[in-house]
MIFI-643089 format. One record per residue (C-alpha): x, y, z; residue number from 1; residue in three letters. Coordinates in nm, 3 decimals, m for minus. Example, Ala and Ser with C-alpha at 12.3 -4.5 7.8 and 13.67 -1.06 7.14 Angstrom:
MIFI-643089
       u       v       w   n res
   1.230  m0.450   0.780   1 ALA
   1.367  m0.106   0.714   2 SER
END
This chain:
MIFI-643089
       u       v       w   n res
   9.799  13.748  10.027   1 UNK
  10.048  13.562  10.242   2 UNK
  10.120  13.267  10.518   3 UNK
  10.400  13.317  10.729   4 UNK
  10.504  13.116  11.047   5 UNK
  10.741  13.234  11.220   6 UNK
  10.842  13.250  11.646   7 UNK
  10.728  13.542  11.906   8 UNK
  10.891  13.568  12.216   9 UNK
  10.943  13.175  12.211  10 UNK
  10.673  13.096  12.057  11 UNK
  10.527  12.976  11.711  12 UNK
  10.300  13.182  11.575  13 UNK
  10.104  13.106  11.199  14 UNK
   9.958  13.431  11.024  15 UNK
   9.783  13.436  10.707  16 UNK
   9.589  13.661  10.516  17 UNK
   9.394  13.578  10.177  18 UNK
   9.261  13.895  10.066  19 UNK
   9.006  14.023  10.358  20 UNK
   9.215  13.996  10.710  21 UNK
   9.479  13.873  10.904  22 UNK
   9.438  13.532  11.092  23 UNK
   9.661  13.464  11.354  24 UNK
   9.726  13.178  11.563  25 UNK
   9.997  13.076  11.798  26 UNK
  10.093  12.783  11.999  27 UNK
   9.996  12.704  12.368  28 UNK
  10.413  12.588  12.477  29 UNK
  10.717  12.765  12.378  30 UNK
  10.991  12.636  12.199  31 UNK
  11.303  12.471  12.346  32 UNK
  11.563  12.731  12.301  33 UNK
  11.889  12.526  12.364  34 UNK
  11.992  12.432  12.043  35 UNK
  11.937  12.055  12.060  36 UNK
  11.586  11.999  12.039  37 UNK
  11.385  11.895  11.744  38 UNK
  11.026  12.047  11.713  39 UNK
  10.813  11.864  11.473  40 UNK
  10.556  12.167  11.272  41 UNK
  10.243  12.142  11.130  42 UNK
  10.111  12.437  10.952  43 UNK
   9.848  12.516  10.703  44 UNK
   9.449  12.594  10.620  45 UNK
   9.182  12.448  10.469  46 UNK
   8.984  12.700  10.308  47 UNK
   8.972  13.013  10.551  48 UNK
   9.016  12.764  10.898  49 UNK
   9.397  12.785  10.968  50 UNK
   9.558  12.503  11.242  51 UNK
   9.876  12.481  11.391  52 UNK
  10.058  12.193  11.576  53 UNK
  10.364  12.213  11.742  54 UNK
  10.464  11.848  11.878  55 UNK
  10.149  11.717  11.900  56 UNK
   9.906  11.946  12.036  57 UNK
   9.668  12.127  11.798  58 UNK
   9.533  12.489  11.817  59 UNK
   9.277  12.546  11.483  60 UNK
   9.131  12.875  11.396  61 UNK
   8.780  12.904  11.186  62 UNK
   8.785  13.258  11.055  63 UNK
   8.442  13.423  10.939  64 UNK
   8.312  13.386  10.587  65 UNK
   8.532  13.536  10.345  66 UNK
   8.784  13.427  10.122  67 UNK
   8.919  13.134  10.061  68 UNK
   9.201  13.075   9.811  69 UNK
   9.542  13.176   9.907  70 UNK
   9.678  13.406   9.567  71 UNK
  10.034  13.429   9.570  72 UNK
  10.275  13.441   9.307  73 UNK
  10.641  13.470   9.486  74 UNK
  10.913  13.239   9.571  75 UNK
  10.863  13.017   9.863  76 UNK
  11.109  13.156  10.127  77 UNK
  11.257  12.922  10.440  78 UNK
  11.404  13.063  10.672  79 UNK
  11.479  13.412  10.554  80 UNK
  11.391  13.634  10.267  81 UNK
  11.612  13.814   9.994  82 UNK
  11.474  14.141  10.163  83 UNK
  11.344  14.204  10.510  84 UNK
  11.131  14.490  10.345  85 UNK
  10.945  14.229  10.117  86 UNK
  10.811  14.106  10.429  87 UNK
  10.393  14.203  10.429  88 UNK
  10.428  14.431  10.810  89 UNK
  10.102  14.257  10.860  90 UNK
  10.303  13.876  10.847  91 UNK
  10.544  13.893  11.155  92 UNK
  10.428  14.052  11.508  93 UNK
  10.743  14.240  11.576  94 UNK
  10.975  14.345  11.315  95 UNK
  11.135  14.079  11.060  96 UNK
  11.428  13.872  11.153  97 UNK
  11.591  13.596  10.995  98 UNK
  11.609  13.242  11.159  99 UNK
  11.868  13.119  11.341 100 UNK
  11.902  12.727  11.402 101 UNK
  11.835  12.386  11.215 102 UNK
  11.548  12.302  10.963 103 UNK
  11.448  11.983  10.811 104 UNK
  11.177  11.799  10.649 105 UNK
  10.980  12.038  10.475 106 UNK
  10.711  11.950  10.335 107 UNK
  10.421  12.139  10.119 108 UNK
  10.103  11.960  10.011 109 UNK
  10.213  11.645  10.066 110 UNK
  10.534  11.712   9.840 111 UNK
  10.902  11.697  10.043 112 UNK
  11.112  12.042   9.932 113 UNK
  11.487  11.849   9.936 114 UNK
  11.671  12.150  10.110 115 UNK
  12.026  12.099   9.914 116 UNK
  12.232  12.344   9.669 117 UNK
  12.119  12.162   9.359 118 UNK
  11.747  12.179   9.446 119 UNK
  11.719  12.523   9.573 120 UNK
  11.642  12.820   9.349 121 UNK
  11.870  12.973   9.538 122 UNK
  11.986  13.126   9.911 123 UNK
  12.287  13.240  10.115 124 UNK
  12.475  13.181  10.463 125 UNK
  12.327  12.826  10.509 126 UNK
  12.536  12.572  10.626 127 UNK
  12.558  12.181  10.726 128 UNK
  12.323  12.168  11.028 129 UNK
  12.441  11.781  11.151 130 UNK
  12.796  11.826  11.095 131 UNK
  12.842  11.446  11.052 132 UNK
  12.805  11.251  10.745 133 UNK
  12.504  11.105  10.925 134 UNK
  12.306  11.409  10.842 135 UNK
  11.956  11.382  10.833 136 UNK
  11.753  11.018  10.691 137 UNK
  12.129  10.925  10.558 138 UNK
  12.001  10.586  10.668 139 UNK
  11.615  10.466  10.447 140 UNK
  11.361  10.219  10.638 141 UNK
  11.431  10.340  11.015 142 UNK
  11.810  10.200  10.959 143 UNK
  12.029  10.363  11.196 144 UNK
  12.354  10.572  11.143 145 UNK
  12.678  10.576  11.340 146 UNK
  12.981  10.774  11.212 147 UNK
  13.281  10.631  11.146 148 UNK
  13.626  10.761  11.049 149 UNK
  13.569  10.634  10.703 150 UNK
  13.214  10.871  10.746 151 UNK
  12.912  10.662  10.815 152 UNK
  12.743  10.313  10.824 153 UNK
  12.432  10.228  10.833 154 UNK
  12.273   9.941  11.124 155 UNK
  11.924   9.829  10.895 156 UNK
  11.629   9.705  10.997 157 UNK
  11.590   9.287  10.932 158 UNK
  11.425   9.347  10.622 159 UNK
  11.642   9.607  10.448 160 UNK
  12.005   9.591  10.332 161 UNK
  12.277   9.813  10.134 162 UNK
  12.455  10.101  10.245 163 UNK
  12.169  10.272  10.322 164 UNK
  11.881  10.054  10.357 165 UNK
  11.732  10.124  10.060 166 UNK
  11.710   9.754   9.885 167 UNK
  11.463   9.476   9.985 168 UNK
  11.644   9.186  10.141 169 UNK
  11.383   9.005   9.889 170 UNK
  11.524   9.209   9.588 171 UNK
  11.925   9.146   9.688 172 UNK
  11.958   8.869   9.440 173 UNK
  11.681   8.988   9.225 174 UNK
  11.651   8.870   8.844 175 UNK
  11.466   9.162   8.677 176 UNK
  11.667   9.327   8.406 177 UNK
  11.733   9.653   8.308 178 UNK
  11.362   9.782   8.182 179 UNK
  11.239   9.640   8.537 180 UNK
  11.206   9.734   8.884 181 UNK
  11.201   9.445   9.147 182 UNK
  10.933   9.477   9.378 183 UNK
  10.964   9.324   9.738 184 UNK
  10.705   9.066   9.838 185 UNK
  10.725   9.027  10.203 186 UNK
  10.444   8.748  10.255 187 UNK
  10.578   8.516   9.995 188 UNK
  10.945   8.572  10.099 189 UNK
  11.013   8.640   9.720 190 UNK
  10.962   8.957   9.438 191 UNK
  10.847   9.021   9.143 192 UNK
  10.976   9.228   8.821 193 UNK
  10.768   9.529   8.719 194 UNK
  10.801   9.594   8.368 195 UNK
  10.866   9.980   8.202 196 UNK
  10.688  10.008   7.945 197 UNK
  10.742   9.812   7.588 198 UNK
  10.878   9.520   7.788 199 UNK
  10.706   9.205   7.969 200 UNK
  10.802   8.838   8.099 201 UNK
  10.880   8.726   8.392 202 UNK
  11.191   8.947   8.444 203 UNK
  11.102   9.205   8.192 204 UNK
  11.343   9.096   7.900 205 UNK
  11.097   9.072   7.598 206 UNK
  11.063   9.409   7.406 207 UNK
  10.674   9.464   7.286 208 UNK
  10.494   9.701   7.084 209 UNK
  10.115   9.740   7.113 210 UNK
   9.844  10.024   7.023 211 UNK
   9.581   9.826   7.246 212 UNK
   9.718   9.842   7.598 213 UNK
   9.625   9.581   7.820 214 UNK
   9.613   9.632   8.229 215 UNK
   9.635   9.428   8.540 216 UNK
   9.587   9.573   8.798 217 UNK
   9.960   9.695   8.894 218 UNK
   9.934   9.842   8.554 219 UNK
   9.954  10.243   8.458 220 UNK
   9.998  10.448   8.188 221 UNK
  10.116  10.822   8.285 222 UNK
  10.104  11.032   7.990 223 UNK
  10.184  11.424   7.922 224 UNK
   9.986  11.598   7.666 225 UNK
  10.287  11.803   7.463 226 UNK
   9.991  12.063   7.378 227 UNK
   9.846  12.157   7.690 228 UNK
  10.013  12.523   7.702 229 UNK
   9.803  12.567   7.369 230 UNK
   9.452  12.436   7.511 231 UNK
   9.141  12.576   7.579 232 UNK
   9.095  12.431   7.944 233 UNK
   8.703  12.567   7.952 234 UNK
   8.650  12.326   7.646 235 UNK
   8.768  11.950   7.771 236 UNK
   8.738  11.614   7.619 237 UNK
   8.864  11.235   7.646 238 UNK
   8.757  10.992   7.450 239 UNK
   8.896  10.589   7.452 240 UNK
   8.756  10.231   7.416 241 UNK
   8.788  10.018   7.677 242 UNK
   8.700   9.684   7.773 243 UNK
   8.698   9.488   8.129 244 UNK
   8.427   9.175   8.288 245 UNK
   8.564   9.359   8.623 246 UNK
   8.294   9.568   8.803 247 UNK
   8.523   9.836   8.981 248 UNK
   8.813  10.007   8.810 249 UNK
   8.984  10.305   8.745 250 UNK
   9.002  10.356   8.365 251 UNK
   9.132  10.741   8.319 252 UNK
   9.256  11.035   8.553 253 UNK
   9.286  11.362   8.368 254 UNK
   9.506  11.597   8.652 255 UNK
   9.791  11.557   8.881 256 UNK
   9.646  11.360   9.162 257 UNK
   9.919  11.522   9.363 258 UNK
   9.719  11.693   9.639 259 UNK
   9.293  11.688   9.681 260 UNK
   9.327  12.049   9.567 261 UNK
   9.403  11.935   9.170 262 UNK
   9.163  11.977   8.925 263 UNK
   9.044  11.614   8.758 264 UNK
   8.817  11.485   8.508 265 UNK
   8.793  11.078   8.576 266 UNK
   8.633  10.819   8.458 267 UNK
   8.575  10.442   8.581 268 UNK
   8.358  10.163   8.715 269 UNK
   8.195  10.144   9.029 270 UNK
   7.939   9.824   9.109 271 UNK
   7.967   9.792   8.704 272 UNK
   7.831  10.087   8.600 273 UNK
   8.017  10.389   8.475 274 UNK
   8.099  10.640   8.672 275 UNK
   8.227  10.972   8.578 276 UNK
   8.365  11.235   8.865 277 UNK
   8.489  11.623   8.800 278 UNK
   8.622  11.838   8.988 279 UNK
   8.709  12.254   8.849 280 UNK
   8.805  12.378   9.213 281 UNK
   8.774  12.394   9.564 282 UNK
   8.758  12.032   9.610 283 UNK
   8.367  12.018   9.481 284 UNK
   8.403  11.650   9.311 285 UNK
   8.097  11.562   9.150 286 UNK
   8.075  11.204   9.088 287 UNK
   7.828  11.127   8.772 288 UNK
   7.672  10.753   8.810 289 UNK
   7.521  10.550   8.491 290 UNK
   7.267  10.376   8.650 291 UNK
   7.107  10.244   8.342 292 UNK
   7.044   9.883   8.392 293 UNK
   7.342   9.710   8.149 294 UNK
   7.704   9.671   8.278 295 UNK
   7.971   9.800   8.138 296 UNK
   8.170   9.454   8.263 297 UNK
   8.079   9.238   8.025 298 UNK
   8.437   9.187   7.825 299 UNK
   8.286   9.371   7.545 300 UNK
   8.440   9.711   7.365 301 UNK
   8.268  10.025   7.506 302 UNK
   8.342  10.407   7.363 303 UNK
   8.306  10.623   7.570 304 UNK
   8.348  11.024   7.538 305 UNK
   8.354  11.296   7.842 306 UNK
   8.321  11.644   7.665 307 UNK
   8.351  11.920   7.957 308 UNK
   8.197  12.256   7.831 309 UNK
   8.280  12.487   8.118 310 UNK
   8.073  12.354   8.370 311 UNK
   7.795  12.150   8.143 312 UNK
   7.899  11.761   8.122 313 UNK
   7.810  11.524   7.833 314 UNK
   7.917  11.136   7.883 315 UNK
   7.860  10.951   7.566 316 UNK
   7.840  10.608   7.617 317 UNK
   7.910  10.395   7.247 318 UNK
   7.781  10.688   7.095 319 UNK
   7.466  10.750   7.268 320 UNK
   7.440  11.035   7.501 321 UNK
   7.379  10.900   7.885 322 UNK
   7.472  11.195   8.121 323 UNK
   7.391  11.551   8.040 324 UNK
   7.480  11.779   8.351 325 UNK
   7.546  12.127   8.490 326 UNK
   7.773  12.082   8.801 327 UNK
   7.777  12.421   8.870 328 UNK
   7.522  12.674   8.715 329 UNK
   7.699  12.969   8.921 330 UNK
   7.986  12.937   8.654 331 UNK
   8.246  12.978   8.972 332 UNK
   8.470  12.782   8.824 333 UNK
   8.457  12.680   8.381 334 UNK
   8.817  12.528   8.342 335 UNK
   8.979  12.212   8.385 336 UNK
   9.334  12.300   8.514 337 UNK
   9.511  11.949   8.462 338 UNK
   9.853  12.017   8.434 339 UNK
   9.910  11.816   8.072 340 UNK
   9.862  11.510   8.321 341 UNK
   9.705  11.192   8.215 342 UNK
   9.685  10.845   8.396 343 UNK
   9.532  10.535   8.241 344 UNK
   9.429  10.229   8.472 345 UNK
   9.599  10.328   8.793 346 UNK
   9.878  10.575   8.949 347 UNK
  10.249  10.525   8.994 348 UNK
  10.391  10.183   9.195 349 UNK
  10.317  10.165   9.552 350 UNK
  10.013  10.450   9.516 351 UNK
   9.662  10.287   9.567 352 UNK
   9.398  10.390   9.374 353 UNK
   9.126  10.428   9.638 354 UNK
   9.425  10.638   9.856 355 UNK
   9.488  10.877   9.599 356 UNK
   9.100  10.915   9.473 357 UNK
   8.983  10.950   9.830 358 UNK
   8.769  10.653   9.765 359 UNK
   8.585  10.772   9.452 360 UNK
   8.692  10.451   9.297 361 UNK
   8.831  10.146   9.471 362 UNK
   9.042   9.914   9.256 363 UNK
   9.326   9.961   8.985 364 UNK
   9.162   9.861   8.602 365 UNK
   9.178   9.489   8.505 366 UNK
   9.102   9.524   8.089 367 UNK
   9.215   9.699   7.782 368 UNK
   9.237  10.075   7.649 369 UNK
   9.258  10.141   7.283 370 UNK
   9.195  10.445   7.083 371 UNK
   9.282  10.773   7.295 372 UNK
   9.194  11.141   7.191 373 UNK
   9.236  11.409   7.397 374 UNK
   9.004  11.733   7.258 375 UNK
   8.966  11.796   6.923 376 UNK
   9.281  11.594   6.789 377 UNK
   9.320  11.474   6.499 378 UNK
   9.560  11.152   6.609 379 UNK
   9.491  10.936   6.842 380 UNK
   9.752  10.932   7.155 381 UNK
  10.058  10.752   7.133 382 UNK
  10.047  10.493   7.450 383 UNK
  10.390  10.307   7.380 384 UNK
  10.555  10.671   7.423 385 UNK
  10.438  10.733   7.747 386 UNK
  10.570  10.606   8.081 387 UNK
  10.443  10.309   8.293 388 UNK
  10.467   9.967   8.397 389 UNK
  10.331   9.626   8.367 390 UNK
  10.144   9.654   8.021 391 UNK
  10.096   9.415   7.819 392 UNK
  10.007   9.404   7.422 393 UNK
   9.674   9.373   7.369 394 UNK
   9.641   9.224   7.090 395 UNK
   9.812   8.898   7.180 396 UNK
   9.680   8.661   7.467 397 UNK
   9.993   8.771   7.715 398 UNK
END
């Protein structure tokens, strides 16, 4: 298998094969050739339909049934390879040539690769494309750089400030201390602190302890399971107590959440009743509704338990068994790839819950989470030694 993009005779050309044939597509324009244009390039599939964009305009590709998972296990090469003859014959119309010119911004699955020595795996023959200190984004927020003798400076946009536009006007005289991280608030012309965990108050300078967590909506809990190279992913289960009187929430992600490829087991509130949603592959979320006539938002303690037994589902709901499903009685794919990955009540700062679920649920959690075992373990999980922000101890009325 392979995906390789590369330029023909001027112009861009995407080929990929994932097991059956070859798909090729290329671009209606050439490239400028003189050095001192940028081309913005969008490459990529979804399933076996491949697109490509070059500035703007979009050529897509839907190849016949076949497969549709892209196996490969190699480095991730820009530019060049180590080897011309590593290079699948199949990959490149003509025979294999390195690139010469200026790249920038890549990004895979959402994720930017930072294109530096330190970050690298490794590489040779590159060199400063710019030449300035400008570089490339030297300047955050749209500021604008202009080298000077002394090397750059940076003209920001009214709303940003520092050498580089990366601080709030808003958060320039900010109070939060050292366990915080000022947020801007643009409409109130002010900030506020968001705690790391084990802290709260107003500027995050009281130390806390708590085993009940409580949430508030700019509240998460990120946690990674220390034993996931030694699970049985075919075999899942989460089990926790929570408590909210809100009727939409999310209360626990089990995967990445990085791209809608990840694997996730999640579980939350939607219209007050709970609502459970896997997905083992290929994007195939299947959302699991309670639609029993009591709410779960009633401010009372609920236990609930998600056992995942290849592709049969049980949802206990304080202790009584509500869901009992087989999402997939094909058995395509039995095992919850989750990457050790964790979230309780919401994502990281600035990442919206309904963005990052794709809708599946709407709102951050408003409540509190006690008493977390993942599988078969014997101890519960640990929340003060995770990372997050903006929890509060549950056990006091803060």
């Amino acid at each position: 298998d392979f995906l390789c993009i590369s330029l023909v005779n001027g112009f861009t050309q995407l080929r990929y094969n994932l097991g059956d044939r070859t798909v090729i597509l290329q671009t209606l324009q050439k490239i400028h050739a003189n050095g001192n244009t940028w081309h913005s390039l969008s490459a990529g599939r979804v399933g076996n339909e491949g697109y490509l964009d070059l500035d703007g305009i979009n050529i897509t590709r839907k190849a016949s049934p076949g497969m549709k998972a892209l196996d490969t296990h190699t480095d991730f090469f820009v530019g060049g390879v180590s080897s011309l003859n590593l290079v699948n014959p199949m990959a490149i119309e003509n025979e294999p040539t390195g690139f010469t010119g200026c790249i920038r911004e890549v990004v895979i699955n959402n994720r930017e690769l930072n294109l530096t020595v330190t970050d690298s795996k490794g590489g040779a023959n590159i060199g400063d494309c710019d030449g300035t200190d400008c570089g490339y984004a030297v300047c955050k927020n749209n500021g604008t750089c202009k080298v000077e003798n002394s090397g750059f400076s940076c003209s920001c946009p009214r709303e940003w400030t520092g050498t580089m536009c990366e601080q709030s006007i808003y958060c320039s005289q900010n109070m939060c201390g050292s366990h915080a991280l000022c947020i801007p608030q643009p409409s109130s012309l002010s900030y506020t602190c968001a705690c790391t965990l084990g802290w709260t108050g107003k500027y995050c300078d009281n130390k806390i302890k708590f085993y009940i967590a409580k949430f508030v909506g700019n509240s998460y809990i990120k946690y990674t399971d220390p034993f996931y190279g030694k699970r049985d992913l075919q075999y899942s289960r989460l089990s926790l107590n929570f408590t909210t009187n809100q009727t939409e929430g999310l209360i626990a992600w089990m995967g990445k959440s990085e791209d809608e490829d990840n694997d996730f087991l999640a579980i939350g509130l939607a219209n007050g009743t709970l609502k459970v949603v896997i997905n083992l592959g290929e994007r195939i979320s299947v959302p699991l509704m309670h639609n029993k006539y009591f709410t779960c938002s009633d401010g009372r303690w609920h236990f609930i338990t998600v056992v995942q037994n290849q592709t049969c589902i049980k949802v206990y709901l304080d202790e009584e068994l509500i869901l009992f499903e087989d999402i997939d009685p094909q058995r395509k794919y039995t095992a919850l790839n989750y990457d050790g990955i964790c979230y309780f009540g919401g994502f990281e700062i600035g990442r919206k819950v309904n963005i990052v679920t794709t809708g599946l649920f709407q709102n951050e959690f408003f409540g509190k989470i006690k008493d977390v075992v993942l599988f078969q373990d014997s101890k519960k999980i640990q929340l003060m030694k995770a990372e997050g922000y903006n929890i509060h101890d549950g056990n006091s009325g803060n």
